[in-house]
N, CA, C, O and CB atoms as a CASP TS submission, in Angstrom:
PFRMAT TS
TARGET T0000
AUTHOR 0000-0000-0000
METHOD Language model
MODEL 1
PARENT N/A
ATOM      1  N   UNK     1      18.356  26.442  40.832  1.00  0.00           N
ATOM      2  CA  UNK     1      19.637  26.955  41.275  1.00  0.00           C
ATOM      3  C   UNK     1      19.991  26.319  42.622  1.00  0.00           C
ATOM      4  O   UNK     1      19.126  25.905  43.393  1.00  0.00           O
ATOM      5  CB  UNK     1      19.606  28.505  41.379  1.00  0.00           C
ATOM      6  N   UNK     2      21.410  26.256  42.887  1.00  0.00           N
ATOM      7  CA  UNK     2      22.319  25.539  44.102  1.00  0.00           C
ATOM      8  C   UNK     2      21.789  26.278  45.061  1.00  0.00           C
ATOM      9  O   UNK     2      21.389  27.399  44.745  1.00  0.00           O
ATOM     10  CB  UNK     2      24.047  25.615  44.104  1.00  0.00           C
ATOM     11  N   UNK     3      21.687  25.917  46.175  1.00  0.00           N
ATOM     12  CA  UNK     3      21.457  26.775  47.310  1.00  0.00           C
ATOM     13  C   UNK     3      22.971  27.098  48.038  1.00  0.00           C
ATOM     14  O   UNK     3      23.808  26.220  47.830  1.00  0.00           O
ATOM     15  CB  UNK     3      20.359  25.989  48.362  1.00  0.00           C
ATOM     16  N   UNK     4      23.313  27.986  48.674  1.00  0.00           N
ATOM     17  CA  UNK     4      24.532  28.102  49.208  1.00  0.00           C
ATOM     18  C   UNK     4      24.956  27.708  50.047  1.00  0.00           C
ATOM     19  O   UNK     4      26.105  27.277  50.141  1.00  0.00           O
ATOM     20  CB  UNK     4      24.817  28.844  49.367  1.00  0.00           C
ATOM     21  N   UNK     5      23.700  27.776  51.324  1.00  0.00           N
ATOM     22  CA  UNK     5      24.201  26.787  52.369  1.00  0.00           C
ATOM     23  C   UNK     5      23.921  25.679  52.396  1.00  0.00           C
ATOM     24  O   UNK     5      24.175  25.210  53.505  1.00  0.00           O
ATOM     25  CB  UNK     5      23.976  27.003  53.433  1.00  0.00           C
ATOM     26  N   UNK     6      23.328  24.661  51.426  1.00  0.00           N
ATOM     27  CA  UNK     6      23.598  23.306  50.813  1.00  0.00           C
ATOM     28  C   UNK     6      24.913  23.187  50.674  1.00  0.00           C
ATOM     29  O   UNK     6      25.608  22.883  51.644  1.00  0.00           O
ATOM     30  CB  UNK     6      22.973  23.049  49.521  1.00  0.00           C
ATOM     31  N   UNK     7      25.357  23.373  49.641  1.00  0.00           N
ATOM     32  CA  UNK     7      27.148  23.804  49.103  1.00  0.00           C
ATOM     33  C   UNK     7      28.226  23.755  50.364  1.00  0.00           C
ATOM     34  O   UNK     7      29.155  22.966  50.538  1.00  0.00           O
ATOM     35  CB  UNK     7      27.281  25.728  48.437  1.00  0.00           C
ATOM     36  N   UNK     8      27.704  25.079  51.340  1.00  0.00           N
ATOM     37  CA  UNK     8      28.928  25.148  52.210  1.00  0.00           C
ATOM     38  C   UNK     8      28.612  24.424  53.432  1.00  0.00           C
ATOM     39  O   UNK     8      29.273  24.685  54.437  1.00  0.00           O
ATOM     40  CB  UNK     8      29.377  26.609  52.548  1.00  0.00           C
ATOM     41  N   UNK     9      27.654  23.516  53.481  1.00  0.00           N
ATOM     42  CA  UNK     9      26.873  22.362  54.269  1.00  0.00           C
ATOM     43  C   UNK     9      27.861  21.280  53.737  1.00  0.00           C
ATOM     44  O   UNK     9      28.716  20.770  54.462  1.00  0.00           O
ATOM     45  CB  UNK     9      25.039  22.081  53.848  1.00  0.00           C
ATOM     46  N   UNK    10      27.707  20.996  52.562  1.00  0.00           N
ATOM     47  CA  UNK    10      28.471  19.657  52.055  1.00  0.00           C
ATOM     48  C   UNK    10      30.043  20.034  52.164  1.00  0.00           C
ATOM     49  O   UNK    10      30.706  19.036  52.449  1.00  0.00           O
ATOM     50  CB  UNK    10      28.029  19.207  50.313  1.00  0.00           C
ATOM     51  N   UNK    11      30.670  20.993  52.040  1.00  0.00           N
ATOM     52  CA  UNK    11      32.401  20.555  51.761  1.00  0.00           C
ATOM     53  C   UNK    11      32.789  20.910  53.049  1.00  0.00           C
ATOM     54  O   UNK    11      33.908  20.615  53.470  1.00  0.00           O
ATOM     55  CB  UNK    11      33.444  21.478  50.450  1.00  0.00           C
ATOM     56  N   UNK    12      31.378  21.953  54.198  1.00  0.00           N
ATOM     57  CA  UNK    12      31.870  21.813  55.959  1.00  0.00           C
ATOM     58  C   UNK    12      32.409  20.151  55.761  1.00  0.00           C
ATOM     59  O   UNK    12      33.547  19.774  55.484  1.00  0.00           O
ATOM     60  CB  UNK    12      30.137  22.022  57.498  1.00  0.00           C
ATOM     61  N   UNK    13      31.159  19.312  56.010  1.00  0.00           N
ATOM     62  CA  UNK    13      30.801  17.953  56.013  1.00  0.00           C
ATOM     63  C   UNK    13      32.235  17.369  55.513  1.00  0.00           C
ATOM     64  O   UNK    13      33.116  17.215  56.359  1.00  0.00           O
ATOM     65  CB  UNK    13      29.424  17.598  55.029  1.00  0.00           C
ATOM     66  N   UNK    14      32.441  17.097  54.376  1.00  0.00           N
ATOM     67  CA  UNK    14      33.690  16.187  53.846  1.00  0.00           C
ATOM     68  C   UNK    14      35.182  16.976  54.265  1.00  0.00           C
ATOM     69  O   UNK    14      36.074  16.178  54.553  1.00  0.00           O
ATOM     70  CB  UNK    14      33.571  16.010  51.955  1.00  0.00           C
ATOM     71  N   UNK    15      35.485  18.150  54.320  1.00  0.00           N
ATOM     72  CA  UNK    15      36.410  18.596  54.568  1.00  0.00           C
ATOM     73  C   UNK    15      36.285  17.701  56.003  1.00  0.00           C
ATOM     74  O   UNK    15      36.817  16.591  55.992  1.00  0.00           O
ATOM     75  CB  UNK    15      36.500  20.125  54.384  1.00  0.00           C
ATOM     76  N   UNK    16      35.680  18.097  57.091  1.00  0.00           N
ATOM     77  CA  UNK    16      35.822  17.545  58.305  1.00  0.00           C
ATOM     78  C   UNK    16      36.116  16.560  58.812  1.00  0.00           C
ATOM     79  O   UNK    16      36.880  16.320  59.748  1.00  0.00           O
ATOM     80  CB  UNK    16      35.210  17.599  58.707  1.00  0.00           C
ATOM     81  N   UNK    17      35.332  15.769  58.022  1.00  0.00           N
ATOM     82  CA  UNK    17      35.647  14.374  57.672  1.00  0.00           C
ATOM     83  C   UNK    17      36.976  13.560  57.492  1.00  0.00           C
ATOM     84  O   UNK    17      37.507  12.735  58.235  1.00  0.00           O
ATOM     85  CB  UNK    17      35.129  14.260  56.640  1.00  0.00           C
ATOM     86  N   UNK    18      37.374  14.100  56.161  1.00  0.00           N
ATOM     87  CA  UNK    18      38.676  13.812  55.619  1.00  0.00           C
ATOM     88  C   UNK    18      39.738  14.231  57.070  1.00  0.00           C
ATOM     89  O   UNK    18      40.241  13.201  57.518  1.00  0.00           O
ATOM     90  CB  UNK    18      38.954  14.857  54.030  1.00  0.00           C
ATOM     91  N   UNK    19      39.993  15.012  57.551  1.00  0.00           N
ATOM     92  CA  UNK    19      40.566  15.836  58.525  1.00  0.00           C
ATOM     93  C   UNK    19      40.545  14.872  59.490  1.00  0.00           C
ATOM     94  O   UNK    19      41.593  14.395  59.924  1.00  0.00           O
ATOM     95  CB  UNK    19      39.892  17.158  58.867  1.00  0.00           C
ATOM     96  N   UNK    20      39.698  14.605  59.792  1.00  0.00           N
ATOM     97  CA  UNK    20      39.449  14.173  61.583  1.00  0.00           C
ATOM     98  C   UNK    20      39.851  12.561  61.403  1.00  0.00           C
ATOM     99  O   UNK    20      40.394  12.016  62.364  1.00  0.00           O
ATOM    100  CB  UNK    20      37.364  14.407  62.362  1.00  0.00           C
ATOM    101  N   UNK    21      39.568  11.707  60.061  1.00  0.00           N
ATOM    102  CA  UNK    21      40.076  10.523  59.729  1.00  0.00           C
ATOM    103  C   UNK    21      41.423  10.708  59.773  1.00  0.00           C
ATOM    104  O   UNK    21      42.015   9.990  60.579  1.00  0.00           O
ATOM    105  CB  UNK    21      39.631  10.024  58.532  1.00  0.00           C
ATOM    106  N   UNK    22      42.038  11.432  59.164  1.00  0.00           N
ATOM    107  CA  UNK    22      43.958  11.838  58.867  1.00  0.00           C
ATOM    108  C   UNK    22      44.363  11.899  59.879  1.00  0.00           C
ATOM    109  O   UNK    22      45.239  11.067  60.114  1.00  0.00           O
ATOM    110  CB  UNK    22      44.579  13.239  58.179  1.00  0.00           C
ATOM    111  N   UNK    23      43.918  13.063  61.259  1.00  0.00           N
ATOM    112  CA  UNK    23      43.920  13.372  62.116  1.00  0.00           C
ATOM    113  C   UNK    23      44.081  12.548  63.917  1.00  0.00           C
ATOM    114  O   UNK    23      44.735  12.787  64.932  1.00  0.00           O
ATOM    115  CB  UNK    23      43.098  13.914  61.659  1.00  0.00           C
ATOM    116  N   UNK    24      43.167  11.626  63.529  1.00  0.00           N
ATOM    117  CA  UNK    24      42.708  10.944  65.004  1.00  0.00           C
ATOM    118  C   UNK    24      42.829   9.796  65.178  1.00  0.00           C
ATOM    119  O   UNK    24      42.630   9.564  63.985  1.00  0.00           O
ATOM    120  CB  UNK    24      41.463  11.026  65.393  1.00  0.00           C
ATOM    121  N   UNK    25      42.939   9.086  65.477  1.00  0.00           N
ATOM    122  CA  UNK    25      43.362   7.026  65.500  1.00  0.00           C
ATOM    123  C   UNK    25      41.956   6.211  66.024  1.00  0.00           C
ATOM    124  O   UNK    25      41.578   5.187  65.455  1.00  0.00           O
ATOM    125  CB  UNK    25      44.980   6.444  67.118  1.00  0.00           C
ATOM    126  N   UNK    26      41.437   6.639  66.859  1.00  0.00           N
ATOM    127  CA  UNK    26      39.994   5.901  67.300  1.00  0.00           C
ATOM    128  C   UNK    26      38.992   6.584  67.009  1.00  0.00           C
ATOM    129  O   UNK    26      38.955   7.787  67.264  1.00  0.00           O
ATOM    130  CB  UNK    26      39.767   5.616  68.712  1.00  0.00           C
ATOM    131  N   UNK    27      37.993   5.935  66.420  1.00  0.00           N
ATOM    132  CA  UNK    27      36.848   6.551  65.896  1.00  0.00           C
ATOM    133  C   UNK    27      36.064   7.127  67.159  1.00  0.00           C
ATOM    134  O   UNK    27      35.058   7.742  66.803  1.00  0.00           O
ATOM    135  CB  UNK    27      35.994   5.508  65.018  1.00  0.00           C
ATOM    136  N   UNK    28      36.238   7.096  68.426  1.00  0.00           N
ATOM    137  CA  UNK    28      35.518   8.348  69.053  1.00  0.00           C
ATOM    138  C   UNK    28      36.041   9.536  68.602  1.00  0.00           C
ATOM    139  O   UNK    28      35.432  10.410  67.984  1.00  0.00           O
ATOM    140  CB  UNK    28      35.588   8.415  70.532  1.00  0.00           C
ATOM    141  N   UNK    29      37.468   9.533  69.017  1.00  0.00           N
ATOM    142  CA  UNK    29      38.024  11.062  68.662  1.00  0.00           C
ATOM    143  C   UNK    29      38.531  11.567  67.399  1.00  0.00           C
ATOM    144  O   UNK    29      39.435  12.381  67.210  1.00  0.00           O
ATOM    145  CB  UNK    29      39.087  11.353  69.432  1.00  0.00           C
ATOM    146  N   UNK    30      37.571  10.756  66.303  1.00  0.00           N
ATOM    147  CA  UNK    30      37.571  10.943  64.997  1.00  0.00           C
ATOM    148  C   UNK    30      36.011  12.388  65.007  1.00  0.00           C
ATOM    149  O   UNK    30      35.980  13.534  64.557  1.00  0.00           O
ATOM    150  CB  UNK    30      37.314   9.082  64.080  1.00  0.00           C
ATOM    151  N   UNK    31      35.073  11.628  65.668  1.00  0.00           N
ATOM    152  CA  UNK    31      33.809  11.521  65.751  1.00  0.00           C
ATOM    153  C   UNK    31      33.496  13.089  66.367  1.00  0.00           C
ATOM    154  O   UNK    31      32.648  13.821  65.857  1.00  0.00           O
ATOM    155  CB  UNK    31      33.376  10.175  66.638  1.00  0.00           C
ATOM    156  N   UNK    32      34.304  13.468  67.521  1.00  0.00           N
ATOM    157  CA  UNK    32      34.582  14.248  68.421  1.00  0.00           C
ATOM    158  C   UNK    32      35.844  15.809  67.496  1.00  0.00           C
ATOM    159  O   UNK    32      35.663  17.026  67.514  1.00  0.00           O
ATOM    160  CB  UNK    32      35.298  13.035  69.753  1.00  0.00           C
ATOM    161  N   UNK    33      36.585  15.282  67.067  1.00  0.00           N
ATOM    162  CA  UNK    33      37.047  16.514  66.349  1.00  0.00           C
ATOM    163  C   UNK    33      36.300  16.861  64.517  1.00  0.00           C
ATOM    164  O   UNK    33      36.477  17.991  64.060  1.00  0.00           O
ATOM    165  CB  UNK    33      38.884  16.220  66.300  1.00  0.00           C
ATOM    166  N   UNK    34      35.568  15.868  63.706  1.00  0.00           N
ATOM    167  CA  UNK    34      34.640  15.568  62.755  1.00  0.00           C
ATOM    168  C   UNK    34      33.756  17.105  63.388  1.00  0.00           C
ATOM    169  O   UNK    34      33.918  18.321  63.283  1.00  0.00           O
ATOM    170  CB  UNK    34      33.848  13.733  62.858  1.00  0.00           C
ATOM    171  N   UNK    35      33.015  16.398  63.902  1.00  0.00           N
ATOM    172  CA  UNK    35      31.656  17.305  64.899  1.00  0.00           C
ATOM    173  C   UNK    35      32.265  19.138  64.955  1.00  0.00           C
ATOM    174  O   UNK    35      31.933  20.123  64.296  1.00  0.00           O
ATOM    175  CB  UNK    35      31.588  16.429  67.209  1.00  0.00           C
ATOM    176  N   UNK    36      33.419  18.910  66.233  1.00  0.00           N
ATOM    177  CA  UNK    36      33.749  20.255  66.098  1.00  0.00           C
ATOM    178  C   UNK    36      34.655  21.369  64.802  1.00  0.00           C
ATOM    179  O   UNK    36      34.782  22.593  64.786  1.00  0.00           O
ATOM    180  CB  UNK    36      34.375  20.239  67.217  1.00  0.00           C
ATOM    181  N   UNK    37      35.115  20.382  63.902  1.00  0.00           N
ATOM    182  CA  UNK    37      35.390  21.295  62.444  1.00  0.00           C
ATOM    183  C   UNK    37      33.851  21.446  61.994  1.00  0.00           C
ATOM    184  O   UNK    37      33.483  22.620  62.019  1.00  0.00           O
ATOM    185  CB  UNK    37      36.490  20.353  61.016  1.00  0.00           C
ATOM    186  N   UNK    38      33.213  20.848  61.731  1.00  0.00           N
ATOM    187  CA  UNK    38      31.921  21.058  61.039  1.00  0.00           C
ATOM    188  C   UNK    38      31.012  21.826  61.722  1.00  0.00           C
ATOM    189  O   UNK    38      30.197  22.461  61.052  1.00  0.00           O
ATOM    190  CB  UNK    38      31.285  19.882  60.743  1.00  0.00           C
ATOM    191  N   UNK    39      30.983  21.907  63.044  1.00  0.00           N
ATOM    192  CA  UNK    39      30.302  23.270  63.849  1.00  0.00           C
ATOM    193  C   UNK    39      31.388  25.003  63.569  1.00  0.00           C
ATOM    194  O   UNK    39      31.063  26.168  63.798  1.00  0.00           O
ATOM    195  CB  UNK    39      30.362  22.709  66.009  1.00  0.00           C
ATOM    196  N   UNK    40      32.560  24.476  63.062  1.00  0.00           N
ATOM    197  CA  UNK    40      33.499  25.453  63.245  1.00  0.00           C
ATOM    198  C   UNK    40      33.201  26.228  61.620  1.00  0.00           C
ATOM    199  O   UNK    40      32.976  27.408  61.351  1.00  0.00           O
ATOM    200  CB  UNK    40      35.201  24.731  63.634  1.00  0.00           C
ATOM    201  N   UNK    41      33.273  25.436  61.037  1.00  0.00           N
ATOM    202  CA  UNK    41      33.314  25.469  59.757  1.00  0.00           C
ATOM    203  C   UNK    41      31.416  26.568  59.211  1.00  0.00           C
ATOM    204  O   UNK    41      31.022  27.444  58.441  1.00  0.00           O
ATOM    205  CB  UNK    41      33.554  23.465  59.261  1.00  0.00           C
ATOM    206  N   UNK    42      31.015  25.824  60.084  1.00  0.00           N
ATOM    207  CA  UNK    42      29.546  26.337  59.508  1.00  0.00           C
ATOM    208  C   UNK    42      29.370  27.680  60.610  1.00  0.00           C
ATOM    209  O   UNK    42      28.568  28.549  60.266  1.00  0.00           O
ATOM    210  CB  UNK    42      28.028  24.899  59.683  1.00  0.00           C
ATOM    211  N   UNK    43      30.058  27.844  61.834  1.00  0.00           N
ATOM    212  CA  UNK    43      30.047  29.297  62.494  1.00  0.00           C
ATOM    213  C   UNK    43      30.700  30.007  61.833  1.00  0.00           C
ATOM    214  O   UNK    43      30.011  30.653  61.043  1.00  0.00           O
ATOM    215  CB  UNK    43      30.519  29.491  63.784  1.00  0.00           C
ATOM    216  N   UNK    44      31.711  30.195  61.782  1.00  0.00           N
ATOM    217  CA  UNK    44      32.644  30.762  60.296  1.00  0.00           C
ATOM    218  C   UNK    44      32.069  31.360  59.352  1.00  0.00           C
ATOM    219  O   UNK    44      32.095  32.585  59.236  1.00  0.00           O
ATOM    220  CB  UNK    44      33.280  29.750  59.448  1.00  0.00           C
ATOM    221  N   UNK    45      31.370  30.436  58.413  1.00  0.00           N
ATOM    222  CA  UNK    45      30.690  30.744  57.019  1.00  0.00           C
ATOM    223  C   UNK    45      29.314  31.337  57.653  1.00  0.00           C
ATOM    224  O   UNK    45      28.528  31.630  56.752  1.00  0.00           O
ATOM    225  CB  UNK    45      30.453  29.230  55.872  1.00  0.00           C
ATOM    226  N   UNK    46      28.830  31.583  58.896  1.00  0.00           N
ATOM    227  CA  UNK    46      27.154  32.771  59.218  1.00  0.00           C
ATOM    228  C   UNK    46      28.302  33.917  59.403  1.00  0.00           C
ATOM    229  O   UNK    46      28.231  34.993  58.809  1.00  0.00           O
ATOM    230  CB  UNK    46      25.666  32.431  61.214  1.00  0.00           C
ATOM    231  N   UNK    47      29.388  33.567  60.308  1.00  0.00           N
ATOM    232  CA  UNK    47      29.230  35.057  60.978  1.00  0.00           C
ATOM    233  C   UNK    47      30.657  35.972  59.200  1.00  0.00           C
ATOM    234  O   UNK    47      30.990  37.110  58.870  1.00  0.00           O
ATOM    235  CB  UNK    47      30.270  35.017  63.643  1.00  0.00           C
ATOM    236  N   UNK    48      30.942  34.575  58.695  1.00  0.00           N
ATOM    237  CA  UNK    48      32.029  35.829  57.552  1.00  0.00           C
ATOM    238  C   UNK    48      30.902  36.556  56.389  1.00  0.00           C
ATOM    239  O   UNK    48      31.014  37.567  55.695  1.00  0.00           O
ATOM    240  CB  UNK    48      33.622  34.661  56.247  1.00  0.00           C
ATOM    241  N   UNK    49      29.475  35.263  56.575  1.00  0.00           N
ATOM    242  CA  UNK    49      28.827  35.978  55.615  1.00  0.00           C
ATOM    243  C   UNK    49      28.055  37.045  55.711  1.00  0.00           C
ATOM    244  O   UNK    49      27.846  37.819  54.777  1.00  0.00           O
ATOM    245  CB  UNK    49      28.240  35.340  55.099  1.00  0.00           C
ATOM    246  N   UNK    50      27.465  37.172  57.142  1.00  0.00           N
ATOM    247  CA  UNK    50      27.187  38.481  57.797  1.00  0.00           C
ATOM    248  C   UNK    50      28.027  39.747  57.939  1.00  0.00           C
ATOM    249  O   UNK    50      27.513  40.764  57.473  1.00  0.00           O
ATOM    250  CB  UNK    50      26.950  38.198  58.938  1.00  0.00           C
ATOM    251  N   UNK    51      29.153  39.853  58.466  1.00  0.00           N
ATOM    252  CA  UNK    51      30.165  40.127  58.170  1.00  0.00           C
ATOM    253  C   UNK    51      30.137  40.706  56.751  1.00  0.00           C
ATOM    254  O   UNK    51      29.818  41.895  56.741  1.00  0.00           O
ATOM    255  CB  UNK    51      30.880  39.128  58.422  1.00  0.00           C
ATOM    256  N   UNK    52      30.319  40.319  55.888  1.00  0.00           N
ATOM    257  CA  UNK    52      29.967  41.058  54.723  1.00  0.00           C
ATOM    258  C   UNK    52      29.471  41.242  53.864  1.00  0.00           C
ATOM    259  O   UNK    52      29.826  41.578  52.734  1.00  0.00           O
ATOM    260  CB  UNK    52      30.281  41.217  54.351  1.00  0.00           C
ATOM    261  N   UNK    53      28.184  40.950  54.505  1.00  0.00           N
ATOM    262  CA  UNK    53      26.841  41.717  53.789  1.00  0.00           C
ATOM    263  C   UNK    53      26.758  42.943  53.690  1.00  0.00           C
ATOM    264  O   UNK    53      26.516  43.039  52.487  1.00  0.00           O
ATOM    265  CB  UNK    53      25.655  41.532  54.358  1.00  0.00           C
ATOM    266  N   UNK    54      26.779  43.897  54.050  1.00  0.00           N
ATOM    267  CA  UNK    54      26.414  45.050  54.111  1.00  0.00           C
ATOM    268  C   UNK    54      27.867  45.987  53.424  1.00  0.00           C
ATOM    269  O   UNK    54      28.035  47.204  53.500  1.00  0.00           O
ATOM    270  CB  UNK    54      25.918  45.294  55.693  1.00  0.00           C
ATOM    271  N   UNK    55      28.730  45.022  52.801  1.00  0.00           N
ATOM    272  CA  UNK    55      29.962  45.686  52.313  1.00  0.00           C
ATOM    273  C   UNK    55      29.200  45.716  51.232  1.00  0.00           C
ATOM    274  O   UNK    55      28.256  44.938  51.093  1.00  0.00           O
ATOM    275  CB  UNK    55      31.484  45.054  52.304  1.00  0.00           C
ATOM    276  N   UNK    56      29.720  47.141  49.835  1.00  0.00           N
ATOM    277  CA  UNK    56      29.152  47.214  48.661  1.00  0.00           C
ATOM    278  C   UNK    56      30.178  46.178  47.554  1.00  0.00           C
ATOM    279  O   UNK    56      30.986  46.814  46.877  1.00  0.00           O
ATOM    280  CB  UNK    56      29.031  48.885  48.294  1.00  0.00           C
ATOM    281  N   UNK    57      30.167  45.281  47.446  1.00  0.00           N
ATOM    282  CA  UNK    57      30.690  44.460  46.510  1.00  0.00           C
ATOM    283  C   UNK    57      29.978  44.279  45.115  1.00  0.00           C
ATOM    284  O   UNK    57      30.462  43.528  44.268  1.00  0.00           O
ATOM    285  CB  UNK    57      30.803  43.278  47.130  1.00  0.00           C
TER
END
């Protein structure tokens, strides 16, 4: 079986990616907003999944 934070590891990763290429003109500040969606992206997905754990779903 998939692991989950494999999964929401990889589409942090390419979403960010895609974004920060569309986004930025020189590959530093490709590199530099890349980095911070993918730290954003993966704080997000601990604290929404904590967050609702303890809901009865």
């Amino acid at each position: 079986m998939t692991d989950h934070f494999l999964l929401l590891t990889l589409f942090a990763l390419f979403v960010s990616l895609v974004f920060a290429v569309l986004l930025r003109d020189t590959p530093r500040e490709q590199l530099r907003l890349g980095g911070m969606m993918f730290g954003g992206f993966l704080t997000a997905g601990f604290v929404l999944g904590w967050v609702m754990f303890p809901m009865p779903f």
